[in-house]
DSSP file (Angstrom, degrees, kcal/mol; ACC not computed):
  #  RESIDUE AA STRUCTURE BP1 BP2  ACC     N-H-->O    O-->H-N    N-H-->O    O-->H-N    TCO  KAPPA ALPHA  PHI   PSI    X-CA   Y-CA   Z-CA
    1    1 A X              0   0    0      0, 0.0     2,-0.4     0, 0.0    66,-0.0   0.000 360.0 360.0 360.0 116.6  -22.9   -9.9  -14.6
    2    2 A X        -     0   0    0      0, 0.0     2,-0.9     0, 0.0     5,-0.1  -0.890 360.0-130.3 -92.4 129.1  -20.6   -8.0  -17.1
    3    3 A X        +     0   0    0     -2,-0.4     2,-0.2     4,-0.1     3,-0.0  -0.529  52.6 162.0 -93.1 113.3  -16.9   -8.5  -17.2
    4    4 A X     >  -     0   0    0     -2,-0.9     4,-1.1     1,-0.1     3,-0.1  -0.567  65.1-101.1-101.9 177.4  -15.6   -4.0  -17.1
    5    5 A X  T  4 S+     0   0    0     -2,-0.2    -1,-0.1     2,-0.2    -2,-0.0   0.539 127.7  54.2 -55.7 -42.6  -13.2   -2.4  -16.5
    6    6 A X  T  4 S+     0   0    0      3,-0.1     4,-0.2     1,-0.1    -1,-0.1   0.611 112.1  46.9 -40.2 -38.2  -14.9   -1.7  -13.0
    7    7 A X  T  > S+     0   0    0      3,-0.1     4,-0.5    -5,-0.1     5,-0.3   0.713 117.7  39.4-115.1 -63.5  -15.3   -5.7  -12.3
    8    8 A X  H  X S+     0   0    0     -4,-1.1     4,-0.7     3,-0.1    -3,-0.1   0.784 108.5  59.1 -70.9 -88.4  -11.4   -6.8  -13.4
    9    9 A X  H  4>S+     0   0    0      2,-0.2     5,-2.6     1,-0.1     4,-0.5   0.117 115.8  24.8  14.9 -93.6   -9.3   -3.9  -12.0
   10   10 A X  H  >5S+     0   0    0     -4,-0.2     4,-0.7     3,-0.2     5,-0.4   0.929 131.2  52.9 -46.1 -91.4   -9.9   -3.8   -8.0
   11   11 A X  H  <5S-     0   0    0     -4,-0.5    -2,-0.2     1,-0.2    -3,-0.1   0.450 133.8  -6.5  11.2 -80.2  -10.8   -7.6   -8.5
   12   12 A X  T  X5S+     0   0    0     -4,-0.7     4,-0.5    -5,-0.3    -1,-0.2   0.797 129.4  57.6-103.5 -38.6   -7.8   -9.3  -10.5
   13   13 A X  H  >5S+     0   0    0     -4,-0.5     4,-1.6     3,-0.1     5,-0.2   0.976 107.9  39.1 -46.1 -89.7   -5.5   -6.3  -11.3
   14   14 A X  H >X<S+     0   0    0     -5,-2.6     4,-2.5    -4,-0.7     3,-1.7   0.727 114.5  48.8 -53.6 -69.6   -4.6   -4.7   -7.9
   15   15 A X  H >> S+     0   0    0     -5,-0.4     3,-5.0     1,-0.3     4,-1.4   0.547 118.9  49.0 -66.5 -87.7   -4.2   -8.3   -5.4
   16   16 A X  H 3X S+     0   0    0     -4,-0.5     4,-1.5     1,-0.4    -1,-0.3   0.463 113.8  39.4 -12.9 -54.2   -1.9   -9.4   -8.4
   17   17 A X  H <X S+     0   0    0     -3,-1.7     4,-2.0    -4,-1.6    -1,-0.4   0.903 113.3  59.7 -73.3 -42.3    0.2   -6.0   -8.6
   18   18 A X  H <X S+     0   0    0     -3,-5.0     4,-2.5    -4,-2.5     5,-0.3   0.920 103.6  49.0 -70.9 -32.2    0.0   -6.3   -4.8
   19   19 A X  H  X S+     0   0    0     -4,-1.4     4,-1.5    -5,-0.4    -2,-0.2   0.982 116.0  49.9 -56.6 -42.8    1.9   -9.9   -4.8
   20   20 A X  H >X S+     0   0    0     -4,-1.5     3,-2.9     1,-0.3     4,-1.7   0.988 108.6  38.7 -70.5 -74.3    4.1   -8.3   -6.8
   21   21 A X  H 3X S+     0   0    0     -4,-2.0     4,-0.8     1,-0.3    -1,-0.3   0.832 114.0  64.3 -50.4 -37.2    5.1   -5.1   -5.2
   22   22 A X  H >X S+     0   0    0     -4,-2.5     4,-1.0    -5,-0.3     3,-0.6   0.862 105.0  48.8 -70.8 -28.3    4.9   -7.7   -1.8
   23   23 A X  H XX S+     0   0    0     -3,-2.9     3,-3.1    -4,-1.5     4,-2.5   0.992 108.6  51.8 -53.0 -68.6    7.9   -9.7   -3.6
   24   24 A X  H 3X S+     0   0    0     -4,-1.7     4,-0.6     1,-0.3    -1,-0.2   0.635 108.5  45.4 -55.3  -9.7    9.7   -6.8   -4.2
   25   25 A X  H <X S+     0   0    0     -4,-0.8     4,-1.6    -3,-0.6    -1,-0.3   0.529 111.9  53.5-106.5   6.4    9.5   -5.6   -0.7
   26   26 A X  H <X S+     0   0    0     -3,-3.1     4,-2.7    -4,-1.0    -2,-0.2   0.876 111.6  50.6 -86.2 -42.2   10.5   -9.4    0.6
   27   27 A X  H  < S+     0   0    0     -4,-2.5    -2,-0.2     1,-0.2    -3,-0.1   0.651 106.7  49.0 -69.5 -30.6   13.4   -8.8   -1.8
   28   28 A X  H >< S+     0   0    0     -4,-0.6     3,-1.3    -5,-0.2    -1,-0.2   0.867 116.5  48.0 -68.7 -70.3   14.3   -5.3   -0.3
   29   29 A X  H 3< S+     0   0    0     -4,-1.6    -2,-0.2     1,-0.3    -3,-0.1   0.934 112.5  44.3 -46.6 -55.6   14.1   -7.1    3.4
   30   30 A X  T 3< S+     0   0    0     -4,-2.7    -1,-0.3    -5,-0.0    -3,-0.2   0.454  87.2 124.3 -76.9   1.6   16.2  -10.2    2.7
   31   31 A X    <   -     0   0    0     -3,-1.3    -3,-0.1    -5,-0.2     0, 0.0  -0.014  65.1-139.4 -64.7-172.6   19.3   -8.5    0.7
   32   32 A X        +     0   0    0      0, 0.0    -1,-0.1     0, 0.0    -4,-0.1   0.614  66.3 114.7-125.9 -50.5   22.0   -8.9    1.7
   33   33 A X    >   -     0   0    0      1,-0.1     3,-1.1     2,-0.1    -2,-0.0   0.142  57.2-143.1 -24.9 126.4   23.0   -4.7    0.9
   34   34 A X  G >  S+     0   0    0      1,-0.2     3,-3.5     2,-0.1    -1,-0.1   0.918  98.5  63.8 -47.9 -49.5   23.8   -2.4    3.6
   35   35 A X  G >  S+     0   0    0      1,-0.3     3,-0.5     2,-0.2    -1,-0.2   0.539  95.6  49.9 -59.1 -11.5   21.9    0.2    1.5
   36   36 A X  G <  S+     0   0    0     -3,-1.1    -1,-0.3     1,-0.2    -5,-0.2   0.123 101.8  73.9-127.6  41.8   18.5   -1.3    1.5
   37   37 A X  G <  S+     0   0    0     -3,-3.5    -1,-0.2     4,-0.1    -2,-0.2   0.088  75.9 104.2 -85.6  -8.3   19.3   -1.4    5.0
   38   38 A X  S X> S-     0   0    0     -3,-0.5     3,-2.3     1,-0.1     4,-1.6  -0.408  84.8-103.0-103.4 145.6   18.9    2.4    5.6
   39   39 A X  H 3> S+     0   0    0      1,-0.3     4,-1.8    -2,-0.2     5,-0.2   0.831 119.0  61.4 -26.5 -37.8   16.0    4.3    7.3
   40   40 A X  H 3> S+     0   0    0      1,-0.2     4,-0.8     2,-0.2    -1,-0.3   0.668 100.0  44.4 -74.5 -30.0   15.0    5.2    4.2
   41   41 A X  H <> S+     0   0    0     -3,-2.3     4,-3.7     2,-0.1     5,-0.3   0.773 114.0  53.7 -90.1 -35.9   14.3    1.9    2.6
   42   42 A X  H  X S+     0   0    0     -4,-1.6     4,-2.5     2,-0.2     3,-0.5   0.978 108.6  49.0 -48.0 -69.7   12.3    0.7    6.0
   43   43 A X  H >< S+     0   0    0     -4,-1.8     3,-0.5     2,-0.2     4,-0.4   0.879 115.5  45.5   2.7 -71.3   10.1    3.8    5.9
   44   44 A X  H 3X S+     0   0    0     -4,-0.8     4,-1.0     1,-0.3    -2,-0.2   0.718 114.6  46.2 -84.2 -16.1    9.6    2.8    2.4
   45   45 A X  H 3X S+     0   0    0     -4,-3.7     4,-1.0    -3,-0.5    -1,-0.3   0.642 112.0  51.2 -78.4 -12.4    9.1   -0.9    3.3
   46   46 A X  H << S+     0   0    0     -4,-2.5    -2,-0.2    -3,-0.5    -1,-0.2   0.374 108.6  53.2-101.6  -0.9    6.8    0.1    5.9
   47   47 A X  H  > S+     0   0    0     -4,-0.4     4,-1.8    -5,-0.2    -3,-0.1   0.667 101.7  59.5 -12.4 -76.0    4.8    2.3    3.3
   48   48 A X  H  X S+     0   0    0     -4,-1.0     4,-3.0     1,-0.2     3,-0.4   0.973  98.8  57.4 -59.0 -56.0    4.5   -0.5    1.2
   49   49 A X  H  X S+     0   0    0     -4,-1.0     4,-5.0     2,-0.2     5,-0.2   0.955 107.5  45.5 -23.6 -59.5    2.5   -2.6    3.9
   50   50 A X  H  > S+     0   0    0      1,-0.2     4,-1.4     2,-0.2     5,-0.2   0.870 112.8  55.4 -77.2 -13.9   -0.2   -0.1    4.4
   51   51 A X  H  X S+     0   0    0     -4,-1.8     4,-1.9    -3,-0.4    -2,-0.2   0.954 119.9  29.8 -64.8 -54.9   -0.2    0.0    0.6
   52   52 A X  H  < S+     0   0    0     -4,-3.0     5,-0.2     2,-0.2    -2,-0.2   0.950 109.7  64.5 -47.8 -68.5   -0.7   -3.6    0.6
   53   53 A X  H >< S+     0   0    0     -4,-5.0     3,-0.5    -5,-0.3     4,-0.3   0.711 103.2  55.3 -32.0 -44.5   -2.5   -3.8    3.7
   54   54 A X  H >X S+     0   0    0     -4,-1.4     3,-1.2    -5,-0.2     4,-0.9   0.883 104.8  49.2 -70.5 -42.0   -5.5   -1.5    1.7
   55   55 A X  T 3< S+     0   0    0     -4,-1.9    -1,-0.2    -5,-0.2     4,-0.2   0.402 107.3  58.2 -77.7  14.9   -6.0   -3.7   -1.1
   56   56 A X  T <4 S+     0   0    0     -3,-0.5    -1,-0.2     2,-0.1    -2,-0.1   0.337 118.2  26.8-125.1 -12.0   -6.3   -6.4    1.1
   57   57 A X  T <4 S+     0   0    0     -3,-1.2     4,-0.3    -4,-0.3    28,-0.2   0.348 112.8  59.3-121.5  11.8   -9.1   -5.0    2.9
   58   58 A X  S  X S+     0   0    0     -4,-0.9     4,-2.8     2,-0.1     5,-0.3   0.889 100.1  73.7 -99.6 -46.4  -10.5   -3.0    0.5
   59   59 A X  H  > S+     0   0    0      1,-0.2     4,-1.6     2,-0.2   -48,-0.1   0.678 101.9  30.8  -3.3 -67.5  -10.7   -6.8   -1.2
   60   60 A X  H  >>S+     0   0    0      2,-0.2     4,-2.8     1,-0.2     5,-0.5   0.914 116.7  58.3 -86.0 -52.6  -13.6   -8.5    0.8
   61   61 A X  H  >5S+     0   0    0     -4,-0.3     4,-2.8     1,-0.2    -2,-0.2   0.927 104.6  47.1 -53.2 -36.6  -15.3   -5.5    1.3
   62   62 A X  H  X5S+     0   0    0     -4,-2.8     4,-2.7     1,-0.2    -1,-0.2   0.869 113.4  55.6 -71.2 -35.9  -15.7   -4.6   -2.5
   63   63 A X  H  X>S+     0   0    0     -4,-1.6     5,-1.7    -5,-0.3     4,-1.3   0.872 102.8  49.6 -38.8 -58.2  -16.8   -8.1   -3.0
   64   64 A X  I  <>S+     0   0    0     -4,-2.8     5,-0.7     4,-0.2     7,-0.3   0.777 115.7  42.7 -50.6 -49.1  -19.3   -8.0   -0.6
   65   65 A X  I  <<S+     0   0    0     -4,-2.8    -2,-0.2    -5,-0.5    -3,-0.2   0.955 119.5  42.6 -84.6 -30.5  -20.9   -4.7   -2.1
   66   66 A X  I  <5S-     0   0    0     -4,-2.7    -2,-0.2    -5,-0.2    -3,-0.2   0.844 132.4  -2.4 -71.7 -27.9  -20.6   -5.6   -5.5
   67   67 A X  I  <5S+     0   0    0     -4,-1.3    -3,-0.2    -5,-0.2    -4,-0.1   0.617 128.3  36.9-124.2 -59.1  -21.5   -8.9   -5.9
   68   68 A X  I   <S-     0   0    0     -5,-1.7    -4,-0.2     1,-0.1    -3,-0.1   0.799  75.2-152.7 -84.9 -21.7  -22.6  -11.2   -2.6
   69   69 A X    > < +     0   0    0     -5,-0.7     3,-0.9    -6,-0.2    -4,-0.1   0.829  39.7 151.1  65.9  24.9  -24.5   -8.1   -0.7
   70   70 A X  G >>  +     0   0    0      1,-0.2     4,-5.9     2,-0.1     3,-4.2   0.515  24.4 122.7 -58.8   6.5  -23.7   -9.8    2.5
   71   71 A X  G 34 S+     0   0    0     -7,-0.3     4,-0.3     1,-0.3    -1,-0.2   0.897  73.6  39.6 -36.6 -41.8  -23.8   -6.5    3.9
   72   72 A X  G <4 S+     0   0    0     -3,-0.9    -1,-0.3     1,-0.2    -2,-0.1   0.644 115.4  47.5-106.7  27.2  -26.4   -7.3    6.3
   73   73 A X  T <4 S+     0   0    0     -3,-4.2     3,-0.3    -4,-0.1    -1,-0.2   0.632 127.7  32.4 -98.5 -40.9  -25.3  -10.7    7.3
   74   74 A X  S  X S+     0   0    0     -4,-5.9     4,-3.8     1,-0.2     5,-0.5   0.037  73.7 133.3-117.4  33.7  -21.9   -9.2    7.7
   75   75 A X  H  > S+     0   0    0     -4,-0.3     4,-2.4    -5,-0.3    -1,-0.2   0.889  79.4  56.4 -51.0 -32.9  -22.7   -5.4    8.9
   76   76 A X  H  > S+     0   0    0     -3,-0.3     4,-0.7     1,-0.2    -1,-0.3   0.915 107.6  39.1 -72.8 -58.2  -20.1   -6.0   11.3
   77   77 A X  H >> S+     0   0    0      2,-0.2     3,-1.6     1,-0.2     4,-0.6   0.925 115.7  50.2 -29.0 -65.7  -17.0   -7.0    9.2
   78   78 A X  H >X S+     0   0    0     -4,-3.8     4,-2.0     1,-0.3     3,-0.8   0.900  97.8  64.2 -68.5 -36.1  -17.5   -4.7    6.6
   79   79 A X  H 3X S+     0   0    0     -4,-2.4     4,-0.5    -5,-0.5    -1,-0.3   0.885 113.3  40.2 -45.1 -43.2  -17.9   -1.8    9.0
   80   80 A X  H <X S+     0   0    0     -3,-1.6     4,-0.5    -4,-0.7    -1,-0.2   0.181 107.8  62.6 -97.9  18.8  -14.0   -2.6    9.9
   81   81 A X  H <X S+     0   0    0     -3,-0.8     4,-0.7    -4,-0.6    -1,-0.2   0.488 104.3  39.9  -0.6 -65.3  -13.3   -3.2    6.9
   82   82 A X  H  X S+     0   0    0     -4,-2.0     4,-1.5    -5,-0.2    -2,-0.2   0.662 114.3  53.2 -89.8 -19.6  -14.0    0.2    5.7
   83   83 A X  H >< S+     0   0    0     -4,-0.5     3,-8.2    -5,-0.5     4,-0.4   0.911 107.3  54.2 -63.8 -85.9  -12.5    1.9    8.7
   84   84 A X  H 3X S+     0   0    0     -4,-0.5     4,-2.4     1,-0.4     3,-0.2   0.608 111.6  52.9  -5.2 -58.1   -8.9   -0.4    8.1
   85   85 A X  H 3X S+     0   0    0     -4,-0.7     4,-1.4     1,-0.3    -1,-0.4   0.794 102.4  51.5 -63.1 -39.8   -9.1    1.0    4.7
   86   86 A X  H <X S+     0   0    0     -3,-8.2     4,-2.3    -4,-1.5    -1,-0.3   0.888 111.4  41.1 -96.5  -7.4   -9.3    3.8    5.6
   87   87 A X  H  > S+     0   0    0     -4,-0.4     4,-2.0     2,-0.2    -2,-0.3   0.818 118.7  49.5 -43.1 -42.8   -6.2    4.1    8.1
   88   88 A X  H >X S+     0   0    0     -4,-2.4     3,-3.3    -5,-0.2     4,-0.6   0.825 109.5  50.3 -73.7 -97.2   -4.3    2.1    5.8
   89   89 A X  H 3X S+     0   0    0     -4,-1.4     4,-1.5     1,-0.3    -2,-0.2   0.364 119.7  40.4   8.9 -62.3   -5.6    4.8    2.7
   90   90 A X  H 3X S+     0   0    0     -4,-2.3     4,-2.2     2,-0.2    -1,-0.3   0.939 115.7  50.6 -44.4 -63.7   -4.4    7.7    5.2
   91   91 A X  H << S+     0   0    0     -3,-3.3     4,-0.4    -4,-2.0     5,-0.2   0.793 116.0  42.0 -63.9 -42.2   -0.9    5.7    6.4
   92   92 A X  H  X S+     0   0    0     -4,-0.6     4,-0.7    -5,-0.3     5,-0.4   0.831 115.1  48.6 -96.0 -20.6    0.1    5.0    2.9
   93   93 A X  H  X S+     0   0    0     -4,-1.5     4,-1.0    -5,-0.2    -2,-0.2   0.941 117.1  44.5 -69.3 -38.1   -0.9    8.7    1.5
   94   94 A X  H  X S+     0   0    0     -4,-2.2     4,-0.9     1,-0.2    -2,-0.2   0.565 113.3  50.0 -78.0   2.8    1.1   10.3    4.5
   95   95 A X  H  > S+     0   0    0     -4,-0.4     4,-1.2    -5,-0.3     5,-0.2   0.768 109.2  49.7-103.4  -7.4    4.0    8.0    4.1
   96   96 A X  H  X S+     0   0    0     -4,-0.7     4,-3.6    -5,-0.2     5,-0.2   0.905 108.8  56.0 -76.7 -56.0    4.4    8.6    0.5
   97   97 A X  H  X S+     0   0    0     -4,-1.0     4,-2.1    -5,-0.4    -2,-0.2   0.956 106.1  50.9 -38.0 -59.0    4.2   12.2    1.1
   98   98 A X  H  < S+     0   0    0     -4,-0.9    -1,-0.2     2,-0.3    -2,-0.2   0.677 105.1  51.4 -63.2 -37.1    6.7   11.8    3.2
   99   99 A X  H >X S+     0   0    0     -4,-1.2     4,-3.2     1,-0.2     3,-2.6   0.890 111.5  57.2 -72.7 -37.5    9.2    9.8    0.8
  100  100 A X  H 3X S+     0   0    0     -4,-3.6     4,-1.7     1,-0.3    -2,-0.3   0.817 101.4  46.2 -68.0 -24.3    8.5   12.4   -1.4
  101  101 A X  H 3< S+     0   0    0     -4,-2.1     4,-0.4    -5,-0.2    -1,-0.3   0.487 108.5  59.5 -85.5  -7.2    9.5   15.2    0.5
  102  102 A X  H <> S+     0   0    0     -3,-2.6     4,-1.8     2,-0.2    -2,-0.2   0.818 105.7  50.1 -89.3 -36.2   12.7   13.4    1.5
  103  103 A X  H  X S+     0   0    0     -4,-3.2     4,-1.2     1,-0.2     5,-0.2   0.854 107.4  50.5 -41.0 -50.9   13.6   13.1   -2.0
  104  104 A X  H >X S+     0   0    0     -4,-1.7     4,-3.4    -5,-0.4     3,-1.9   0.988 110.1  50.4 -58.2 -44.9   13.1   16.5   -2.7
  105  105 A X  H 3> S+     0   0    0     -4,-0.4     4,-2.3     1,-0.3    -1,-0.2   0.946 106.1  55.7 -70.4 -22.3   15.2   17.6    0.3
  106  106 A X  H 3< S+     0   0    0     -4,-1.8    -1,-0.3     1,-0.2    -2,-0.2   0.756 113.4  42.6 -68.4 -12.5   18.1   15.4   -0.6
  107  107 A X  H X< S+     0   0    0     -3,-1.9     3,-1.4    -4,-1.2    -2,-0.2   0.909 119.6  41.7 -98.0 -50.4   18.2   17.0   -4.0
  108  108 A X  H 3< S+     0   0    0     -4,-3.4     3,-0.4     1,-0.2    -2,-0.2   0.981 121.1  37.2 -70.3 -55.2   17.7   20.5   -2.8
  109  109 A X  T >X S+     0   0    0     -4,-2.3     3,-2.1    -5,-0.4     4,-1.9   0.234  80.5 128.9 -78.1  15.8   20.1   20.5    0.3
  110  110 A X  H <>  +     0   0    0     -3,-1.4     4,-2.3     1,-0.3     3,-0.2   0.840  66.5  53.6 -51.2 -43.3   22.7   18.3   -1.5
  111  111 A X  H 3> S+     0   0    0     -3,-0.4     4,-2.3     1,-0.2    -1,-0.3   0.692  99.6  58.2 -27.8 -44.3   25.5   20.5   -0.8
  112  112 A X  H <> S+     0   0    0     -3,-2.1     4,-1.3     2,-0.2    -1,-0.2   0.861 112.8  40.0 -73.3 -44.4   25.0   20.6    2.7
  113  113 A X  H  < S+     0   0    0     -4,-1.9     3,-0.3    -3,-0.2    -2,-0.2   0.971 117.5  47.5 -72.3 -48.9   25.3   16.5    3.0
  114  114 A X  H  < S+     0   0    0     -4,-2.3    -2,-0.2     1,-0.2    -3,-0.2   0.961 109.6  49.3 -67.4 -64.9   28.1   16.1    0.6
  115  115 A X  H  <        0   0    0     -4,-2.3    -1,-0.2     1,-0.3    -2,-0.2   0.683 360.0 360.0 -65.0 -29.5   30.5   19.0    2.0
  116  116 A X     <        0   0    0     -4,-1.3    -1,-0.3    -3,-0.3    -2,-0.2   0.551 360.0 360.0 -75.1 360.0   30.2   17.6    6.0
């Protein structure tokens, strides 16, 4: 066993960076602000979930194939496992899409919002 780049990342990086971003979206829930009250921050908290929600199944399963090989003690798990992932994978690529395209249209169509 060699400590990579490969090894830490998925491993130690991501759940860490995923506590984090999961603070920040506990911090976005509990305010107090009207504003991070608006469809637009739910969406983006409901984003952040399947974002989370993938590193958290992506987790065990990368464990299993890299290092403990329980694959065939645990065909069953890891089979939903990789499914989860990839719905989550999907859920947080289309919802991202999705922020992004809202952004854009509030910058393009600003006129239209301001002047009504």
């Amino acid at each position: 066993f060699t400590i990579t780049i490969d090894n830490v990342y998925p491993y130690a990086v991501e759940p860490i960076l995923s506590l984090c971003y999961a603070s920040l979206l506990i911090c976005i829930v509990r305010s107090p602000n009207r504003e991070l009250s608006s469809a637009y921050y739910i969406f983006f908290v409901a984003v952040g979930i399947a974002g989370i929600s993938n590193v958290a199944v992506i987790l065990p399963f990368g464990l299993n194939t890299r290092f403990l090989k329980w694959s065939l003690r645990w065909e069953y798990p890891m089979c939903l496992f990789e499914y989860l992932s990839h719905v989550f994978g999907t859920a947080h690529t289309f919802g991202k899409f999705a922020t992004i395209l809202t952004r854009v249209t509030a910058i393009l169509y600003e006129r239209d919002t301001v002047e009504t």
